[in-house]
PAVO-735433 format. One record per residue (C-alpha): residue number from 1; residue in one letter; chain; x, z, y. Coordinates in steps of 0.25 Angstrom, whole numbers. Example, Ala and Ser with C-alpha at 12.3 -4.5 7.8 and 13.67 -1.06 7.14 Angstrom:
! PAVO-735433
1, A, A, 49, 31, -18
2, S, A, 55, 29, -4
***
This chain:
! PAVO-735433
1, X, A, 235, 186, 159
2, X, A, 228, 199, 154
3, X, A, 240, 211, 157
4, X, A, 243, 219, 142
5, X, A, 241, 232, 141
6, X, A, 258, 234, 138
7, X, A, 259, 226, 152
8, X, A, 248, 237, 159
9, X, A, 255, 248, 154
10, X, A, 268, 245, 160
11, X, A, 261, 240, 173
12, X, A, 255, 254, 172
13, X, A, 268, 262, 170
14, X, A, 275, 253, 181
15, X, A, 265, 256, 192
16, X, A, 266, 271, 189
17, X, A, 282, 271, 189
18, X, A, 281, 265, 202
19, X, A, 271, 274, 208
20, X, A, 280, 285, 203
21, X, A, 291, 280, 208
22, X, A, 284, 278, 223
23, X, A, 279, 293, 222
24, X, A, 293, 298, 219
25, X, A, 297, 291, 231
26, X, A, 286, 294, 240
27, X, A, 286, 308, 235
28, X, A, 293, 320, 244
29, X, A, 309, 318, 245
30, X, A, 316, 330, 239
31, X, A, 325, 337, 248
32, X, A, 338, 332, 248
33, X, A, 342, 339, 261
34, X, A, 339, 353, 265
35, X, A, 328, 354, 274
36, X, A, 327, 365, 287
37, X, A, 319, 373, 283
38, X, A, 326, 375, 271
39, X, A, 340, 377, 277
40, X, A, 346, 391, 275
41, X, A, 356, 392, 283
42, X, A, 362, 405, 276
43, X, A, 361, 401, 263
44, X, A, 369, 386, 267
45, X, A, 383, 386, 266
46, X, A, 391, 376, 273
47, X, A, 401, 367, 262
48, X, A, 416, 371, 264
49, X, A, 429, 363, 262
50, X, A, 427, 364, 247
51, X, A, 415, 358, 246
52, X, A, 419, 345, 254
53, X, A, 418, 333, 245
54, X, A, 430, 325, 238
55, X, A, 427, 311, 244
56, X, A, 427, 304, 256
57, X, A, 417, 311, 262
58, X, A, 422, 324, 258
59, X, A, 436, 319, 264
60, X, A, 429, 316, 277
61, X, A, 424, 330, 279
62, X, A, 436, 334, 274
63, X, A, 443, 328, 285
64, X, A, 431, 333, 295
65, X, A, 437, 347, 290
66, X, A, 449, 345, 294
67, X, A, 448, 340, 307
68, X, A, 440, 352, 311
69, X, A, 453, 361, 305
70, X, A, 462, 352, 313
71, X, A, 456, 346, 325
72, X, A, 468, 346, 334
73, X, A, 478, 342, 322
74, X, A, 469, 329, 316
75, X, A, 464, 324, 330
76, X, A, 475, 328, 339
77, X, A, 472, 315, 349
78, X, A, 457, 321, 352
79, X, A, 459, 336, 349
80, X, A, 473, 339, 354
81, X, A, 472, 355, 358
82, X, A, 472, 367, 350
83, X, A, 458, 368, 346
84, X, A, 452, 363, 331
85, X, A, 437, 361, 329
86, X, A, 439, 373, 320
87, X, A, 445, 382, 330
88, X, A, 430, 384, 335
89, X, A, 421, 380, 321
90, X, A, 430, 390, 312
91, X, A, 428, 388, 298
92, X, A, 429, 374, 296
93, X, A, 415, 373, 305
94, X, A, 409, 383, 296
95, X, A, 410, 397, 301
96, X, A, 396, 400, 309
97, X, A, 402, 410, 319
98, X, A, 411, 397, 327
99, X, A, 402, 386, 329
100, X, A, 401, 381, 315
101, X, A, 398, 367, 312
102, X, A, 390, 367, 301
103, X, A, 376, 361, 303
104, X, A, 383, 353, 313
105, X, A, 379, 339, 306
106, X, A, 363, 344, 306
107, X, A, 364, 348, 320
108, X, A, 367, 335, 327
109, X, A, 363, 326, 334
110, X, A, 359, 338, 345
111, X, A, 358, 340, 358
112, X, A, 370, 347, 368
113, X, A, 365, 353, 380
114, X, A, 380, 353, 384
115, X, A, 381, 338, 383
116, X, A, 367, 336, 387
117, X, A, 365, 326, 375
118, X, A, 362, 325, 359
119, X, A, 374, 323, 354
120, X, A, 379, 321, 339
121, X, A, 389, 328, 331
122, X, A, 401, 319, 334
123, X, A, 398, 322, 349
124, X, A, 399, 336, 347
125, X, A, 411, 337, 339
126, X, A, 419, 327, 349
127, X, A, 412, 340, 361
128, X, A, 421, 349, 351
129, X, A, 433, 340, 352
130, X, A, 432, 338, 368
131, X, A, 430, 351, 371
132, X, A, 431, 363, 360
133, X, A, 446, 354, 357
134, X, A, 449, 349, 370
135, X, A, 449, 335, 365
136, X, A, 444, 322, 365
137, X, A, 432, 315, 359
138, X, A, 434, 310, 344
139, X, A, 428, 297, 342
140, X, A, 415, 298, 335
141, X, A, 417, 287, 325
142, X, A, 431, 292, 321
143, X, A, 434, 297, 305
144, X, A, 436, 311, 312
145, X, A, 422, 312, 319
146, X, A, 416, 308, 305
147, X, A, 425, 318, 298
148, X, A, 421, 328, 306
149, X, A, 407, 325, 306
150, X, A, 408, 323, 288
151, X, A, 414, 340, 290
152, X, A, 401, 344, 297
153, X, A, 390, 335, 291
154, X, A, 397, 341, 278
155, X, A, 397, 355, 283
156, X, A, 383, 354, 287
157, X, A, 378, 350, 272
158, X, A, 362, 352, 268
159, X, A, 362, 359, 285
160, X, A, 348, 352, 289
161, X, A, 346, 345, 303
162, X, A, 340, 356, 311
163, X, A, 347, 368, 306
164, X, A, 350, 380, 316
165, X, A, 362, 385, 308
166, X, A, 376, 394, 314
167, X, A, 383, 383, 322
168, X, A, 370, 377, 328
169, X, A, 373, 384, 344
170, X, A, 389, 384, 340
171, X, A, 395, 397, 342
172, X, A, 386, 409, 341
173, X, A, 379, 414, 354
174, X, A, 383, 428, 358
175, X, A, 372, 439, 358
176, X, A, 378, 445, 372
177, X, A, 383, 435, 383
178, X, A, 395, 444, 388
179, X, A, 403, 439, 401
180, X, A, 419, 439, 397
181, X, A, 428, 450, 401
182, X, A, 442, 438, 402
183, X, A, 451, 451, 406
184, X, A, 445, 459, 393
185, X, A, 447, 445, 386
186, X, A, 462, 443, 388
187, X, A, 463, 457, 384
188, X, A, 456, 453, 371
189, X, A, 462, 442, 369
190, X, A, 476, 448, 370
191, X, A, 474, 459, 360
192, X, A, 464, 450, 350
193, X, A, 467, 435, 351
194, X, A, 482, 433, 355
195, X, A, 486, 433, 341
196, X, A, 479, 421, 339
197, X, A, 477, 413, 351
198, X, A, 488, 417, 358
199, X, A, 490, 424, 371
200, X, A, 490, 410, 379
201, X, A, 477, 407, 370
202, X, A, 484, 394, 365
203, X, A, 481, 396, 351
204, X, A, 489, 396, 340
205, X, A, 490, 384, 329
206, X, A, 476, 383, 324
207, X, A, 471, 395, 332
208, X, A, 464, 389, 343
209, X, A, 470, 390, 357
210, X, A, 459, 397, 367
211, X, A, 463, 390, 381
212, X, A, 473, 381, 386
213, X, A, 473, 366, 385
214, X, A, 472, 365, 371
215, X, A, 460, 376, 370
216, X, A, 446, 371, 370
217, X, A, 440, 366, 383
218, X, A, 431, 370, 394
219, X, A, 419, 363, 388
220, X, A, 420, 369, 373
221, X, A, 409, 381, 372
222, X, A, 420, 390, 369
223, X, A, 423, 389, 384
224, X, A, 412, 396, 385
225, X, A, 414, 412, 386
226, X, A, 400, 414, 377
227, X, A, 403, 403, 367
228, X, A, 418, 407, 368
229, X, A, 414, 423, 365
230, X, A, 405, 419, 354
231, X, A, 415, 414, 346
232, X, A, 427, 425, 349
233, X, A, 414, 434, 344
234, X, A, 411, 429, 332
235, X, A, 425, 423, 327
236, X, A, 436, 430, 334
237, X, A, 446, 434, 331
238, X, A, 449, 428, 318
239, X, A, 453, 440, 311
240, X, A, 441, 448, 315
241, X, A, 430, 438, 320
242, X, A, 418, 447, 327
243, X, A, 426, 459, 330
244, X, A, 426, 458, 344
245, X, A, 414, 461, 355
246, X, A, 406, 451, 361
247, X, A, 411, 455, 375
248, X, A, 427, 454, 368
249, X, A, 422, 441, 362
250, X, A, 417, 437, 380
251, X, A, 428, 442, 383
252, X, A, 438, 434, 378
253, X, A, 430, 422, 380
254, X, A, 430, 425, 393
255, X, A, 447, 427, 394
256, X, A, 449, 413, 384
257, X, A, 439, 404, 392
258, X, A, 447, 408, 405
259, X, A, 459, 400, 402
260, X, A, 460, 386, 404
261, X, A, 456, 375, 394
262, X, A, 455, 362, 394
263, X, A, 444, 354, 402
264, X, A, 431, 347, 397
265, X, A, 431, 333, 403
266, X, A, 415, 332, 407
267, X, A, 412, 346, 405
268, X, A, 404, 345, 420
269, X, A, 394, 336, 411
270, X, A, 390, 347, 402
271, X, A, 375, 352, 401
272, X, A, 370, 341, 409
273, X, A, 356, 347, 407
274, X, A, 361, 361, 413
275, X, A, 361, 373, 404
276, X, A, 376, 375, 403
277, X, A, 377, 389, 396
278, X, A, 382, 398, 409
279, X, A, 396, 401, 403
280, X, A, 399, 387, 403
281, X, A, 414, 388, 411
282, X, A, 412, 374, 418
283, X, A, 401, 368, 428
284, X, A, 390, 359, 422
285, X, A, 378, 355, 428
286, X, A, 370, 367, 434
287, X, A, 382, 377, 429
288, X, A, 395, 384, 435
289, X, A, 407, 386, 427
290, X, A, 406, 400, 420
291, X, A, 421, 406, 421
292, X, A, 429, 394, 421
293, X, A, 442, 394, 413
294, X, A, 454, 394, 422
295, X, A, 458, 380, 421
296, X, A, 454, 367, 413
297, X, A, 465, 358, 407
298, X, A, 463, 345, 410
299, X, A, 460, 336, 397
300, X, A, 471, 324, 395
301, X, A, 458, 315, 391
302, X, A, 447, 320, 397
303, X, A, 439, 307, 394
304, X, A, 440, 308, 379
305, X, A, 435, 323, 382
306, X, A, 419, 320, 384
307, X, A, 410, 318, 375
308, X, A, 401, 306, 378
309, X, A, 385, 310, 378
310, X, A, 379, 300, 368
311, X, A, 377, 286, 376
312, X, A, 364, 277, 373
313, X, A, 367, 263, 367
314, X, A, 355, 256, 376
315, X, A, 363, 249, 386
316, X, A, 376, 248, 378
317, X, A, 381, 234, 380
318, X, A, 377, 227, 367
319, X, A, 364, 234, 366
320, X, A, 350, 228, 368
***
């Protein structure tokens, strides 16, 4: 039957609204996430307690928040000392002199020399908890990994995978490696950071203690006088941070990582590739202890106080 002119019209306008359509969706995707290149760091600014959401979501960063503001008081079975994850990343995670955590979401999966495998995000916050807190591995699937996971994804909004932004290396490198002074640093201490800390370094409420057993452990970086001088530089004291000289700021890393702490179950295991940075204060594979503290306190479970390198699923009963 012969097609009507009517009918060959609408045959016409069909075909084109579909090849339109198909072009549309063929056609470059526009940018719905920031790209690289186009990443300024400078002009990004990182969303605050404000900006969180009000729904369920927002009340899973929310929480995040908080268990960064009170580690030892929300988890006290896995974080029982004196130390908070804030106690290191000031600001809620946001200040860029002390290790701050936003971009932290982009940045991993990644590779840690020190564990000698890519580790995710979850791995390195539970490295934080055994050994910056002195506690014990968080389960990965529990509500409070996630929550704290939801804080920094959040933090980390419209940061592109890839970005090298403040917080990449953790704590700022100092321009001058200095060797400590621990007799110069007492003295410091005495007269700048007993207010605060406390002539026995215990701390004080939420001001973190700076050795004993509820201080952070031989394996954190602040162990280590470089890392621990970086942040005394740039963040201490509290009431006039950058006020003191880079050799004060070695110096008094040198004094507060003499005292005891608590131990690092596994810490012999680190840098398995070799590399150990030389002011490491403990002996790993093709490294001597640099200025060991005076003694380690032994950790009431030191089995919950590794971190597990990821394990491959070939082999795993169940598998073929």
């Amino acid at each position: 039957m012969p097609v009507s002119r009517v009918a060959r019209t609408r045959l016409v306008v069909v075909v084109a609204v579909a090849a339109a359509t198909v072009a549309t969706a063929c056609a470059e995707p526009r940018e719905t996430t920031p790209t690289l290149a186009a990443f300024n760091e400078a002009a990004w600014t990182p969303p605050r307690e404000a900006d969180i959401p009000a729904d369920s979501m927002g009340a899973s960063i929310r929480r995040g928040l908080y268990l960064l503001r009170f580690t030892p008081e929300s988890l006290p079975t896995y974080a029982p000392g004196g130390m908070r994850c804030t106690s290191c990343h000031q600001e809620d995670g946001l200040k860029a002199t002390a290790a701050p955590l936003t971009g932290s979401h982009s940045r991993f999966p990644k590779y840690m020399p020190r564990s000698g495998a890519v580790i995710t995000l979850a791995d390195r916050v539970n490295y934080c908890i055994t050994r910056s807190l002195a506690g014990s591995v968080l389960p990965v699937g529990s509500r409070e990994m996630t929550d704290m996971l939801a804080y920094f994804a959040f933090i980390s909004r419209d940061v592109p995978v890839g970005a090298k932004m403040a917080g990449a290396n953790g704590l700022i490198s100092m321009k001058d490696t200095l060797v400590g002074d621990a007799a110069r640093g007492r003295a410091k201490y005495e007269t700048t950071c007993v207010v605060c800390h406390l002539a026995d370094g215990a701390g004080n409420g939420a001001i973190p203690p700076l050795w004993g057993p509820r201080s952070y452990s031989i394996g954190a970086s602040m162990s280590r006088e470089e890392r621990a001088a970086s942040f005394i530089s740039h963040n201490m004291p509290q009431t006039a941070p950058g006020t003191l000289t880079a050799q004060e700021s070695f110096d008094l890393a040198a004094y507060i990582n003499s005292h005891p702490r608590p131990d690092s179950p596994g810490k012999e295991n680190d840098w398995p590739m070799g590399g150990a940075p030389k002011d490491v204060p403990y002996a790993t594979p093709g490294h001597e202890p640099y200025r060991a503290p005076a003694s380690l306190v032994p950790r009431a479970r030191p089995a919950d106080a590794v971190v597990p390198n990821p394990r491959t699923a070939r082999g795993e009963k169940g598998m073929k």
